[in-house]
N, C-alpha and C positions, 0 to 999 in steps of 0.2 A: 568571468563573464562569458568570453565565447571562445574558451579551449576546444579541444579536440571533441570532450563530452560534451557539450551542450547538444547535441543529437542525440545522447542515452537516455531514456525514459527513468524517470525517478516514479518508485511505486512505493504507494502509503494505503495503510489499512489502517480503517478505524471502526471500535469497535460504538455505536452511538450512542450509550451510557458511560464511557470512559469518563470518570471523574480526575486522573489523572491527566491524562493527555487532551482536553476539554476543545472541544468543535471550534467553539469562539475565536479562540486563539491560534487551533493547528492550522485553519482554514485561513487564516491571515499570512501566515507563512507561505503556505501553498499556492496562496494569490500571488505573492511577491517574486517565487521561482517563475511562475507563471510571466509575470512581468519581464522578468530576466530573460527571456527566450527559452527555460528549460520546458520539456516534455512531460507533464505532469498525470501522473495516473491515480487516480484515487478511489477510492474504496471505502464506502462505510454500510457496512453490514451488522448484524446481533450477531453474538458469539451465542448459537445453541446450546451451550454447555453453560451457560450465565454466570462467567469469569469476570465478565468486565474487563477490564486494563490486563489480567494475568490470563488468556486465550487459550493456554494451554495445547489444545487439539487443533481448534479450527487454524491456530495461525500456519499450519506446516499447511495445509489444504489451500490457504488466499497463498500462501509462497509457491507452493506449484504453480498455481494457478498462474502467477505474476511470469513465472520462468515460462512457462507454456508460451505467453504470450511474447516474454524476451526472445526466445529462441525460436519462435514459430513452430512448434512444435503438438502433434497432436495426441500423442500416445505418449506421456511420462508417466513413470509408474506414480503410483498414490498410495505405498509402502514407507513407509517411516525410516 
């Protein structure tokens, strides 16, 4: 509950046709960390390449993006 991390931002990306990882239910989770006092960051975007659940490209791109934002940083590469 309120270790050292409860100040670390938890980052979630969703892609909004996932049939696997289904909104209904990841959203309820997310409410619940929420509850907990954690840091919730979320994300739901279409995966341009129309993956669905398996992102393939776009997830390395919302993962910088997430570090960008962990680390305050404004120039990290976007190389693979």
């Amino acid at each position: 509950g309120d270790g050292a991390q409860i100040g670390s931002p938890l980052h979630f990306f969703h892609e909004p046709e996932d049939r696997i990882m289904r909104w209904e239910w990841v959203s309820k989770g997310e409410r619940r960390l929420r509850d907990a006092g954690h840091k919730v960051r979320s994300r739901r975007l279409p995966d341009p390449e129309n993956h669905g659940h398996f992102v393939e490209g776009v997830e390395g791109a919302w993962i910088r993006t997430a570090l960008r934002s962990i680390c305050n940083v404004s120039d990290v590469s976007t190389s693979a």
